[in-house]
N, CA, C and O atoms as a Tripos MOL2 file, in Angstrom:
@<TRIPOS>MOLECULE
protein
  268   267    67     0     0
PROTEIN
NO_CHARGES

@<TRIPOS>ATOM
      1 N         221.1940  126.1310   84.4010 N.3       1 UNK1
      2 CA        222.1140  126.8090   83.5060 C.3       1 UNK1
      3 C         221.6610  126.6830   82.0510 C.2       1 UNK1
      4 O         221.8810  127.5300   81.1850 O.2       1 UNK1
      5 N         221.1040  125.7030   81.9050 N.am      2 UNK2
      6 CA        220.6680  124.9000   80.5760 C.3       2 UNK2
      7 C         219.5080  126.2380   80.0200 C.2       2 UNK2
      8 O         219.5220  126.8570   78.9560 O.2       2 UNK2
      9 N         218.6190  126.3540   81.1310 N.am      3 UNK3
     10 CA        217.5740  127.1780   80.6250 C.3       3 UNK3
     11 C         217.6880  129.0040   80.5350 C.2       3 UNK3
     12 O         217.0190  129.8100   79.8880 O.2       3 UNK3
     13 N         218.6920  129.1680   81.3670 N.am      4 UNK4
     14 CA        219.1670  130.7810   80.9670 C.3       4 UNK4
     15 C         219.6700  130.5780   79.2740 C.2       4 UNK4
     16 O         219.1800  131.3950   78.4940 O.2       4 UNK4
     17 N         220.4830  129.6770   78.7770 N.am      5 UNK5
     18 CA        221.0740  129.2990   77.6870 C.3       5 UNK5
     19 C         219.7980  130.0200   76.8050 C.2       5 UNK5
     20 O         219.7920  131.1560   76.3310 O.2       5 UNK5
     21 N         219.1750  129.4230   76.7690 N.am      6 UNK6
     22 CA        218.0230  129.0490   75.9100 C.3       6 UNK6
     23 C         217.3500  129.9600   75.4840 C.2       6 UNK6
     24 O         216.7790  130.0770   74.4000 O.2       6 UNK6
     25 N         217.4530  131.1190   76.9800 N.am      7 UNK7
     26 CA        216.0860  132.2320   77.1590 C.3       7 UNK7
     27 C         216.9650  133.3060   76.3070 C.2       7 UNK7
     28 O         216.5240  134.1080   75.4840 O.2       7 UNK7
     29 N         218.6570  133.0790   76.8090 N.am      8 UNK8
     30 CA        219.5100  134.4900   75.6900 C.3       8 UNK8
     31 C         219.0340  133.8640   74.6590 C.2       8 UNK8
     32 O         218.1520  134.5850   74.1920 O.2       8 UNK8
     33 N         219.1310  132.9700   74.0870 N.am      9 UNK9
     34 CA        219.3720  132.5440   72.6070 C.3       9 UNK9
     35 C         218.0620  132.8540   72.2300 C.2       9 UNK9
     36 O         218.0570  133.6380   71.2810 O.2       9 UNK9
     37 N         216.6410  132.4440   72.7270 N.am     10 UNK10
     38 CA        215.9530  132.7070   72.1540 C.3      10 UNK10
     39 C         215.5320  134.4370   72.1400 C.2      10 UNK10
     40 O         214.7750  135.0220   71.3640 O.2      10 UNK10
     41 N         216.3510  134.9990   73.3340 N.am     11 UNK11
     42 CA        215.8040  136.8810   73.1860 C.3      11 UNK11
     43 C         216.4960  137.4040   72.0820 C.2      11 UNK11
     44 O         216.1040  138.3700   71.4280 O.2      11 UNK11
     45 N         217.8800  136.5470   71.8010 N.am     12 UNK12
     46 CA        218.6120  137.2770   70.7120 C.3      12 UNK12
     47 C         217.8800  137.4150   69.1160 C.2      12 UNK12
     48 O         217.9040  138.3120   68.2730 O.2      12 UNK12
     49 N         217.0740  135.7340   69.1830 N.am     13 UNK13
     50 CA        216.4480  136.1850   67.8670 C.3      13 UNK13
     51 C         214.8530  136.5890   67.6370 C.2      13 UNK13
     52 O         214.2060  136.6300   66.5900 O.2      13 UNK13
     53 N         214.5200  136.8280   68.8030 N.am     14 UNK14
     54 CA        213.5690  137.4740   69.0390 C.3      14 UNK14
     55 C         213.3330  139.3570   68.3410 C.2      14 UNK14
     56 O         212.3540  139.9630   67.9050 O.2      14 UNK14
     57 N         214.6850  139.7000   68.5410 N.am     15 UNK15
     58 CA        214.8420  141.0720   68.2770 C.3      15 UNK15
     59 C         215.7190  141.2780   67.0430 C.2      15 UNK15
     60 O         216.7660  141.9140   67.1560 O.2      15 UNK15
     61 N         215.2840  140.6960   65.7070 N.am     16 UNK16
     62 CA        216.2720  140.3070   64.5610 C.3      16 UNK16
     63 C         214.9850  140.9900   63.6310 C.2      16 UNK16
     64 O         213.7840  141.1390   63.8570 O.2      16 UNK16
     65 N         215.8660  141.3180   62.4870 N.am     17 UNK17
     66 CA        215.2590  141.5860   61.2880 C.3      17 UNK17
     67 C         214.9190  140.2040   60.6570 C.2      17 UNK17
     68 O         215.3440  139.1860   61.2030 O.2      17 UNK17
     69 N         214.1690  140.1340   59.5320 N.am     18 UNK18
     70 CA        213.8270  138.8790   59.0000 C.3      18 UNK18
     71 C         213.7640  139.3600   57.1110 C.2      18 UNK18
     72 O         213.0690  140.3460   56.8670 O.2      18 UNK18
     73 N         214.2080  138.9230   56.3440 N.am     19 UNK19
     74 CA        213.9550  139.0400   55.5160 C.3      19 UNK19
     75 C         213.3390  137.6320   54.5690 C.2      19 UNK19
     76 O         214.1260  136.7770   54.1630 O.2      19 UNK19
     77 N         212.3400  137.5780   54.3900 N.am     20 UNK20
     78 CA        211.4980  136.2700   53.6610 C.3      20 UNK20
     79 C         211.5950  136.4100   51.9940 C.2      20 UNK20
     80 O         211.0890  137.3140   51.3290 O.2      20 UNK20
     81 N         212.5340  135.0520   51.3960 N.am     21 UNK21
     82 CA        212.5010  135.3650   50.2710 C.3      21 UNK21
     83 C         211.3030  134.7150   49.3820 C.2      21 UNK21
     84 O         210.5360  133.8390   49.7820 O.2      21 UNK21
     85 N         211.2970  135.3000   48.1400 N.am     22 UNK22
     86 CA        209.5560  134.2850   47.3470 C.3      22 UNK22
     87 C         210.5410  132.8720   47.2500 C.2      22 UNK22
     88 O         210.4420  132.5590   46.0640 O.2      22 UNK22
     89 N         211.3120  132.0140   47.8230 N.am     23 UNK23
     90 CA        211.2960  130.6260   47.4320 C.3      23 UNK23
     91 C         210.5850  130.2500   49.0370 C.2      23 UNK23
     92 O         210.0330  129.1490   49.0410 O.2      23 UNK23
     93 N         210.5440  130.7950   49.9980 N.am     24 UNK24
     94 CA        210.2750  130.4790   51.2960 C.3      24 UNK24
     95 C         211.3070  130.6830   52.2310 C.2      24 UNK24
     96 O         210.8320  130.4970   53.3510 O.2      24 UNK24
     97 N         212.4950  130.9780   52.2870 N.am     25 UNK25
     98 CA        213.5480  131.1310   53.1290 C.3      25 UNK25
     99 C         213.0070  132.2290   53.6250 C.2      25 UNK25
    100 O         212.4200  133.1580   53.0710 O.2      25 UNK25
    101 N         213.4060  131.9100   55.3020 N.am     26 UNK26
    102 CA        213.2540  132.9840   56.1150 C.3      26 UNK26
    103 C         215.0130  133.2540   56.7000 C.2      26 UNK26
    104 O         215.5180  132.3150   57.3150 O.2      26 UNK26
    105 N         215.8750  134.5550   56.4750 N.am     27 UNK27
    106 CA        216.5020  134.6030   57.6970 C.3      27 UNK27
    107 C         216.3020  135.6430   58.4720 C.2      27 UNK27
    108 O         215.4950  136.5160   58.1550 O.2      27 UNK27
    109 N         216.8380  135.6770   59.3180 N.am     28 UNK28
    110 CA        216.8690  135.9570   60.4940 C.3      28 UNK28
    111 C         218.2890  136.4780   61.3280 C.2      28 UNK28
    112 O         219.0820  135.9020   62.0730 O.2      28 UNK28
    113 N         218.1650  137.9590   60.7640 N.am     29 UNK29
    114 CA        219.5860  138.0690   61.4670 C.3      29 UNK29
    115 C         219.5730  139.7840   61.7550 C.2      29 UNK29
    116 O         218.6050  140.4760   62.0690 O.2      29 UNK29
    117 N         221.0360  140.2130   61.5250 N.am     30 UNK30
    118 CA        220.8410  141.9570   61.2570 C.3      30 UNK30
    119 C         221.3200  142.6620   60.2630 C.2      30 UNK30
    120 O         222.5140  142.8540   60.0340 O.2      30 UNK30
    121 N         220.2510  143.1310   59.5490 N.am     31 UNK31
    122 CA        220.3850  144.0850   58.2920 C.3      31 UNK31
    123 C         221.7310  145.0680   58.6570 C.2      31 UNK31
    124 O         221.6260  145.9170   59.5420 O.2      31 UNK31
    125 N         222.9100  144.8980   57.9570 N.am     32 UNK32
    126 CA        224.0600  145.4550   58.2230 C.3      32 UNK32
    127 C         224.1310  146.6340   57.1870 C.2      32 UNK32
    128 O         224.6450  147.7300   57.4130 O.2      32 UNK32
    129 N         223.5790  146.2680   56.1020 N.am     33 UNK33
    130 CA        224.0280  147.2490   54.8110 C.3      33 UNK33
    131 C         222.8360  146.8200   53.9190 C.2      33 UNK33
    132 O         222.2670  145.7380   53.7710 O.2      33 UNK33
    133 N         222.6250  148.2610   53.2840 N.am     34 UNK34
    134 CA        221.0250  148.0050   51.9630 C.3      34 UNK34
    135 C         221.8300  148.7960   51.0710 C.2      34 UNK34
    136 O         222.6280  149.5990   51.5530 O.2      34 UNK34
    137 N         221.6980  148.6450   49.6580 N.am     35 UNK35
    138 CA        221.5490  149.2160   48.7160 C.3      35 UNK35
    139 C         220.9310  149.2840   47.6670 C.2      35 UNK35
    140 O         219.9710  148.5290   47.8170 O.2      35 UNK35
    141 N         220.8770  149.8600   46.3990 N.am     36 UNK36
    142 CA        219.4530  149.7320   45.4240 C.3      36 UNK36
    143 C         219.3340  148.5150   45.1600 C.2      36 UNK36
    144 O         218.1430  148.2290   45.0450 O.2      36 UNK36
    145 N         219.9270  147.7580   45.0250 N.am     37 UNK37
    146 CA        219.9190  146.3210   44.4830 C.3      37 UNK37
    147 C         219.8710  145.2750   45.4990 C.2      37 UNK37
    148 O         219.6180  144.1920   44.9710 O.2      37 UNK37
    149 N         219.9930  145.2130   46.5350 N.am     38 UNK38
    150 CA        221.2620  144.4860   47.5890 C.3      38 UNK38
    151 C         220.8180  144.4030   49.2580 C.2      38 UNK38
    152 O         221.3020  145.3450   49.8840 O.2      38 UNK38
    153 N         220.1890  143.6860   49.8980 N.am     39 UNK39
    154 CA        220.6920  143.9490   51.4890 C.3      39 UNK39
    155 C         221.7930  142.4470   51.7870 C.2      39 UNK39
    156 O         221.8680  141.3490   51.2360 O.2      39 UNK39
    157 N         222.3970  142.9830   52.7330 N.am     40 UNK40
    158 CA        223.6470  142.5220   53.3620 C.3      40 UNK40
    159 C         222.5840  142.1630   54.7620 C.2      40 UNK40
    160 O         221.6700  142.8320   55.2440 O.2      40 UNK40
    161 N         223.0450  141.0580   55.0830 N.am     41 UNK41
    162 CA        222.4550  140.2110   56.6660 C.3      41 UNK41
    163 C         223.1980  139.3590   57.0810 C.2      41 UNK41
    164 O         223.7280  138.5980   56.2710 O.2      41 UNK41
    165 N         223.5220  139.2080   58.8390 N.am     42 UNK42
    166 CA        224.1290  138.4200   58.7710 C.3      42 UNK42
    167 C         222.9350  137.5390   60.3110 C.2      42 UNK42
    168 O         222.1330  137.7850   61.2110 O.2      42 UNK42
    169 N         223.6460  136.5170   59.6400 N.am     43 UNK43
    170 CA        222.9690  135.3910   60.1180 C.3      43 UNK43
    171 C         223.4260  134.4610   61.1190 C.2      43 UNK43
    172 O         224.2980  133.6400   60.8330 O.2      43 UNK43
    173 N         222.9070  134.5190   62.2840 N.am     44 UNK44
    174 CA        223.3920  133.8830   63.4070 C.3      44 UNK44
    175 C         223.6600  132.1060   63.0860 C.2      44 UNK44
    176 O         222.5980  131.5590   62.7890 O.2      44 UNK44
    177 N         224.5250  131.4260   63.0950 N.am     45 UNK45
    178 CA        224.2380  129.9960   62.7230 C.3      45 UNK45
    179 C         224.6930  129.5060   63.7860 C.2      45 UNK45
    180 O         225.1840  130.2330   64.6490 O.2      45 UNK45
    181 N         224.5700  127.5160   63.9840 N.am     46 UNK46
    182 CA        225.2970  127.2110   65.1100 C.3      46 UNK46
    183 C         225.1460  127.4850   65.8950 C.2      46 UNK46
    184 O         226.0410  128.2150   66.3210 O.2      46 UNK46
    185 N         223.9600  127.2300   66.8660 N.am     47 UNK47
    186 CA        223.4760  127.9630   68.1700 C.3      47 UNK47
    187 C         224.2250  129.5240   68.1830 C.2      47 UNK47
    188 O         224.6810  129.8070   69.2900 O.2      47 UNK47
    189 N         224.3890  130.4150   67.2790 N.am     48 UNK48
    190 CA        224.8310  131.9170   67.8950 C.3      48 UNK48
    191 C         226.0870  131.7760   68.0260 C.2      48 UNK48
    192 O         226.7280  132.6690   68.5800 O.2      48 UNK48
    193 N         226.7100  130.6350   67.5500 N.am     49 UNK49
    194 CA        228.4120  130.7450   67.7690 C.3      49 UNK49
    195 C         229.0750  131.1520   66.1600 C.2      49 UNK49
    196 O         230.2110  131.6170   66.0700 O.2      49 UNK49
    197 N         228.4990  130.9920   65.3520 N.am     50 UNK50
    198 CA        228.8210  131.6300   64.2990 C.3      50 UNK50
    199 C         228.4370  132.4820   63.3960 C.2      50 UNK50
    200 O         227.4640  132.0190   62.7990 O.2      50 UNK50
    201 N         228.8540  133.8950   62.8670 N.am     51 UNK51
    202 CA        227.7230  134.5940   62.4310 C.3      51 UNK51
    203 C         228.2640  134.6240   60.8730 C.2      51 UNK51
    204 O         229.3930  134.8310   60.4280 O.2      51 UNK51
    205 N         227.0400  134.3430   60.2370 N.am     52 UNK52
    206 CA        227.2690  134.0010   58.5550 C.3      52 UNK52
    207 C         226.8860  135.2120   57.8210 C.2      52 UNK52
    208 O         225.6940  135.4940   57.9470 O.2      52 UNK52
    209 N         227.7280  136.1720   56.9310 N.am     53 UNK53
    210 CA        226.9910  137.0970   56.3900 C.3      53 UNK53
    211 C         226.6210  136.9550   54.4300 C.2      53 UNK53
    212 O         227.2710  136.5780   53.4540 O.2      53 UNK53
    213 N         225.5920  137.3570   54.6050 N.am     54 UNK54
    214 CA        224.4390  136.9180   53.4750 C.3      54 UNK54
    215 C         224.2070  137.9870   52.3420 C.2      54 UNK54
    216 O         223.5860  138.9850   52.7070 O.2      54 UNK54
    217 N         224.5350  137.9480   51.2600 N.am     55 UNK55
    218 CA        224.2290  138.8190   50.4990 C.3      55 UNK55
    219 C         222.9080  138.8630   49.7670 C.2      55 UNK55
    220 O         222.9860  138.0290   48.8660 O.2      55 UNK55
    221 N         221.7190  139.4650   49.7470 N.am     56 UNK56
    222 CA        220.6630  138.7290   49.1850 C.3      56 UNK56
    223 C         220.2740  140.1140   48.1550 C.2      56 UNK56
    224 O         220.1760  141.3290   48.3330 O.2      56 UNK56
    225 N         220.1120  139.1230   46.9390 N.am     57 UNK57
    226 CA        219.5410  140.6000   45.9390 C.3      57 UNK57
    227 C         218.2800  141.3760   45.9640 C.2      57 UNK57
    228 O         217.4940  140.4700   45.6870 O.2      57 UNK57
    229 N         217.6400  142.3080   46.0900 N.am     58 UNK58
    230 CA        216.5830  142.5330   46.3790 C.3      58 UNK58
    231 C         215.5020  141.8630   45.5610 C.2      58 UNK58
    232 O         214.3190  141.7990   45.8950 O.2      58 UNK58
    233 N         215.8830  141.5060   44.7600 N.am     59 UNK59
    234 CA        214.8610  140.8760   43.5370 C.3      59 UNK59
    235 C         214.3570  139.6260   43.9010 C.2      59 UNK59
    236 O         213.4390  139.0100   43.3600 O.2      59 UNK59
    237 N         214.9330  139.3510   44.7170 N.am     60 UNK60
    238 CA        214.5490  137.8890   45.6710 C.3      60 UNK60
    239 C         213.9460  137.7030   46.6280 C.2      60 UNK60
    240 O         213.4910  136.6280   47.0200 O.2      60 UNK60
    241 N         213.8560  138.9750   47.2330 N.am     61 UNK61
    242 CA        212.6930  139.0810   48.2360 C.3      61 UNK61
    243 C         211.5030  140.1090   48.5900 C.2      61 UNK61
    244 O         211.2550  141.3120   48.5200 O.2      61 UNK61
    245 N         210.9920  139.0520   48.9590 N.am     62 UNK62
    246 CA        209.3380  139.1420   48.8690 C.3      62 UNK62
    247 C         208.8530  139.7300   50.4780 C.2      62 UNK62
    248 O         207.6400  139.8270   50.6670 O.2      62 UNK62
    249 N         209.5220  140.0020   51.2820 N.am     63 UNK63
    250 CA        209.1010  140.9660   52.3470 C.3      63 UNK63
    251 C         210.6690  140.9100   53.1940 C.2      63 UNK63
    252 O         211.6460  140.1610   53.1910 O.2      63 UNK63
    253 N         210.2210  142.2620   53.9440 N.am     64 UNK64
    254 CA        211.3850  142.8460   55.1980 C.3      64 UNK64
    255 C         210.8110  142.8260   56.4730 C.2      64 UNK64
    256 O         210.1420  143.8370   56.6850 O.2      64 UNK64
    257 N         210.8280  142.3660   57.0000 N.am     65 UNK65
    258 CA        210.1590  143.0520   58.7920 C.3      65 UNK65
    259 C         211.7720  143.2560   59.6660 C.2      65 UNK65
    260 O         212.6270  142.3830   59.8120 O.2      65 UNK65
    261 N         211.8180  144.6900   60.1510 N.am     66 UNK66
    262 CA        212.7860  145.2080   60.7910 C.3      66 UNK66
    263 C         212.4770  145.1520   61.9630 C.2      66 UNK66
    264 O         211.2680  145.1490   62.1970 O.2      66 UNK66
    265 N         213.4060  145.0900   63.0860 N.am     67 UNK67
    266 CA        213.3250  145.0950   64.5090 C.3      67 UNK67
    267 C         213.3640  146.4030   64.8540 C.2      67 UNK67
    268 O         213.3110  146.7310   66.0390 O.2      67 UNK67
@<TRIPOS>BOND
     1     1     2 1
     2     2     3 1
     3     3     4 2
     4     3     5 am
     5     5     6 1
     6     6     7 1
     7     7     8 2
     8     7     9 am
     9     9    10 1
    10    10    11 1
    11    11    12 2
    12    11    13 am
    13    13    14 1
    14    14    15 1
    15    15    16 2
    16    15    17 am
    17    17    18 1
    18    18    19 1
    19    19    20 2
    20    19    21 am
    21    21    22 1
    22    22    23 1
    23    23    24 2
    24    23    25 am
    25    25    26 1
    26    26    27 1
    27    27    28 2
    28    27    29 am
    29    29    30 1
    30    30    31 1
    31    31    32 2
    32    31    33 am
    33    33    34 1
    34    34    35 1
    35    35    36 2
    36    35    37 am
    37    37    38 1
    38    38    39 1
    39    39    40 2
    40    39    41 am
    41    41    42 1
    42    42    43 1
    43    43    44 2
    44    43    45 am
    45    45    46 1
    46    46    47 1
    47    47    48 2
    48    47    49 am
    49    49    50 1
    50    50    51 1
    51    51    52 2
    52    51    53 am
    53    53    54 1
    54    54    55 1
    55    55    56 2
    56    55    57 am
    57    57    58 1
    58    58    59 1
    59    59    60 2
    60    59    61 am
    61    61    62 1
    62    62    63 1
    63    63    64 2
    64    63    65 am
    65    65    66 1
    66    66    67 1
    67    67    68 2
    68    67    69 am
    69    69    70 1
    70    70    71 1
    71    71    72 2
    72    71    73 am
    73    73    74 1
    74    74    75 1
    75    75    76 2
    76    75    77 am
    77    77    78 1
    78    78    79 1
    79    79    80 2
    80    79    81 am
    81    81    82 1
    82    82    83 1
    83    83    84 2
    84    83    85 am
    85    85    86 1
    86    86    87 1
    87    87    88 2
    88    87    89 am
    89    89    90 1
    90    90    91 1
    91    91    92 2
    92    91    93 am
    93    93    94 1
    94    94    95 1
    95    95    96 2
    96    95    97 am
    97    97    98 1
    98    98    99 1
    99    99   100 2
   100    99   101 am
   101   101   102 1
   102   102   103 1
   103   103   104 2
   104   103   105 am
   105   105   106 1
   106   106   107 1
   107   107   108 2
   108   107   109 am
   109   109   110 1
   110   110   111 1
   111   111   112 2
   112   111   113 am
   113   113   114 1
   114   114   115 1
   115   115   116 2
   116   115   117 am
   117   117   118 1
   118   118   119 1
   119   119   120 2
   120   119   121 am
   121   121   122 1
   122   122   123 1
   123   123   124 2
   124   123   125 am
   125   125   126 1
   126   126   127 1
   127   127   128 2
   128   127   129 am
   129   129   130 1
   130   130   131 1
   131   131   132 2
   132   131   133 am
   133   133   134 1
   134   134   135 1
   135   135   136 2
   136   135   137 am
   137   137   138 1
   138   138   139 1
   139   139   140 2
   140   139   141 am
   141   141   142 1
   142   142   143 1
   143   143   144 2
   144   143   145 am
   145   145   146 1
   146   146   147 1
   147   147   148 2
   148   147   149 am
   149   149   150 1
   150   150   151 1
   151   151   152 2
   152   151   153 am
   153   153   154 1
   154   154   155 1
   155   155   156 2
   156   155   157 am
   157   157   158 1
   158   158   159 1
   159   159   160 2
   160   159   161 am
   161   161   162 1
   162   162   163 1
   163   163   164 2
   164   163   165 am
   165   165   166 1
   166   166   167 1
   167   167   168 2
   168   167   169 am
   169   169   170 1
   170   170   171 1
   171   171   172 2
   172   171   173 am
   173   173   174 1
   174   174   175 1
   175   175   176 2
   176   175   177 am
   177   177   178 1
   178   178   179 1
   179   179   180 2
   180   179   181 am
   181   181   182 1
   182   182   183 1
   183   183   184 2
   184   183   185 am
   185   185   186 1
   186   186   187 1
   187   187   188 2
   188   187   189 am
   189   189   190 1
   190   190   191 1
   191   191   192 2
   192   191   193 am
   193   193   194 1
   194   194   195 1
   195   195   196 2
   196   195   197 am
   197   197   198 1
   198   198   199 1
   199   199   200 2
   200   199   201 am
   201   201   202 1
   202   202   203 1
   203   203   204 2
   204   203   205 am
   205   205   206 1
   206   206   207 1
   207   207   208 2
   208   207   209 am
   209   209   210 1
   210   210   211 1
   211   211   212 2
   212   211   213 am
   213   213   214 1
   214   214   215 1
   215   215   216 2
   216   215   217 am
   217   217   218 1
   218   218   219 1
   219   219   220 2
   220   219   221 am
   221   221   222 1
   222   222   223 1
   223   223   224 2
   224   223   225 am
   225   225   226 1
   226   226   227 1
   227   227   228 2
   228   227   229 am
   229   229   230 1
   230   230   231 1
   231   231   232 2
   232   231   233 am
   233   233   234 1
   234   234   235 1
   235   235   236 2
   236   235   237 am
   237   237   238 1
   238   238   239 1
   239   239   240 2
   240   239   241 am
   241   241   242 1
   242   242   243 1
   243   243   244 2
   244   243   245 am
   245   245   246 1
   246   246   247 1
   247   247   248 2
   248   247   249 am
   249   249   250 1
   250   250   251 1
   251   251   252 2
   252   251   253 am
   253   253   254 1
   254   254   255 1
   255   255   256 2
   256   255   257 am
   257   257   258 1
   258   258   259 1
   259   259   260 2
   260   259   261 am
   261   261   262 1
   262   262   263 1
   263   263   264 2
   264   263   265 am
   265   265   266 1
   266   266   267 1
   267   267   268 2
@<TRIPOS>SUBSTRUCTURE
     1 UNK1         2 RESIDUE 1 A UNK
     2 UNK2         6 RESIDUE 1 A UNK
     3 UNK3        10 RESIDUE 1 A UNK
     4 UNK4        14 RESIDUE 1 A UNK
     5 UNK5        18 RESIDUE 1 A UNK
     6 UNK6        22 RESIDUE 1 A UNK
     7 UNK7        26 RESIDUE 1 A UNK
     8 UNK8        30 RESIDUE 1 A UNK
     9 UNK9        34 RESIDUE 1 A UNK
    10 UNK10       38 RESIDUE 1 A UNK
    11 UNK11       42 RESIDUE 1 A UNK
    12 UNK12       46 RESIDUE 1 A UNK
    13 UNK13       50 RESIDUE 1 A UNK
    14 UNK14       54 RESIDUE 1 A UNK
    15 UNK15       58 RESIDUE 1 A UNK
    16 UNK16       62 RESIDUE 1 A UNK
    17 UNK17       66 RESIDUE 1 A UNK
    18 UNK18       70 RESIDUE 1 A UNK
    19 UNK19       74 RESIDUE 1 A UNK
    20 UNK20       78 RESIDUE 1 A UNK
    21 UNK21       82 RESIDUE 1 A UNK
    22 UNK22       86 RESIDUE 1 A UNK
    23 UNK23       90 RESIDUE 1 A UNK
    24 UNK24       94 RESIDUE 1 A UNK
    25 UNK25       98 RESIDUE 1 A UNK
    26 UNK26      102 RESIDUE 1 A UNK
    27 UNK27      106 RESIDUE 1 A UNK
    28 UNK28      110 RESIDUE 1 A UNK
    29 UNK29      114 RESIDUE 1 A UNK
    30 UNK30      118 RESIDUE 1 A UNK
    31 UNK31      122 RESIDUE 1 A UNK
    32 UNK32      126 RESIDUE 1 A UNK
    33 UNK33      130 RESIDUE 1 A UNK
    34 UNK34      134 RESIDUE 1 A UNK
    35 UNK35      138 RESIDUE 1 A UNK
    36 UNK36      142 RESIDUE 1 A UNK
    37 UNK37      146 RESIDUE 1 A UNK
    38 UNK38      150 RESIDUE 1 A UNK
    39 UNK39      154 RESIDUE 1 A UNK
    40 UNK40      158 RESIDUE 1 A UNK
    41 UNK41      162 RESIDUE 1 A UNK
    42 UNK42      166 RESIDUE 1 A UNK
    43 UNK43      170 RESIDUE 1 A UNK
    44 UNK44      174 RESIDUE 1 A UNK
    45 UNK45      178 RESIDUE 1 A UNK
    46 UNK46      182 RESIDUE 1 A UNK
    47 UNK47      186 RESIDUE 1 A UNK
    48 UNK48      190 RESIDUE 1 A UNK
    49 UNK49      194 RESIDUE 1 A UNK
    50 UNK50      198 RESIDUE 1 A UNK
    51 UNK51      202 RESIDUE 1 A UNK
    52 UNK52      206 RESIDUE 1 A UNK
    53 UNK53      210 RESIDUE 1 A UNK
    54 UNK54      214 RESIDUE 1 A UNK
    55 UNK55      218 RESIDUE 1 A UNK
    56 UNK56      222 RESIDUE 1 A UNK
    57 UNK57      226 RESIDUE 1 A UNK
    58 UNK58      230 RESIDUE 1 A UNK
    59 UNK59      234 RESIDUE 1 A UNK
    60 UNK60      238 RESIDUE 1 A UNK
    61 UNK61      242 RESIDUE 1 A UNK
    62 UNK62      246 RESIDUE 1 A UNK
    63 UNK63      250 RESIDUE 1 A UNK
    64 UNK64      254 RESIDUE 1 A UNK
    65 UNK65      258 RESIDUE 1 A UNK
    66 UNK66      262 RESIDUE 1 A UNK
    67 UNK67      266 RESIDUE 1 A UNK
């Protein structure tokens, strides 16, 4: 049971957007909302039991990779 756990959790963030900011933060979640200034992400925390949403300014980051 332990290892089905594991295999969702890890397919879920397998298939996530990532946005990497220039201090080094990576998250890892789903691009909900972009605007000129702005993407909105929210972020799985807590093994996937809680989802945190993130406002990040664009000026802060230093790459996008989309799912």
């Amino acid at each position: 049971m332990k290892q089905a756990f594991w295999l969702i959790l890890l397919a879920a963030t397998a298939f996530a957007d990532v946005i990497r900011l220039h201090d080094g933060t990576k998250l890892e979640g789903e691009i909900v909302a972009e605007t000129e200034t702005q993407f909105r992400i929210e972020v799985p925390t807590a093994r996937g039991t809680i989802i945190q949403t993130r406002i990040v300014p664009k000026s802060d980051v230093a790459e996008v990779t989309r799912w």
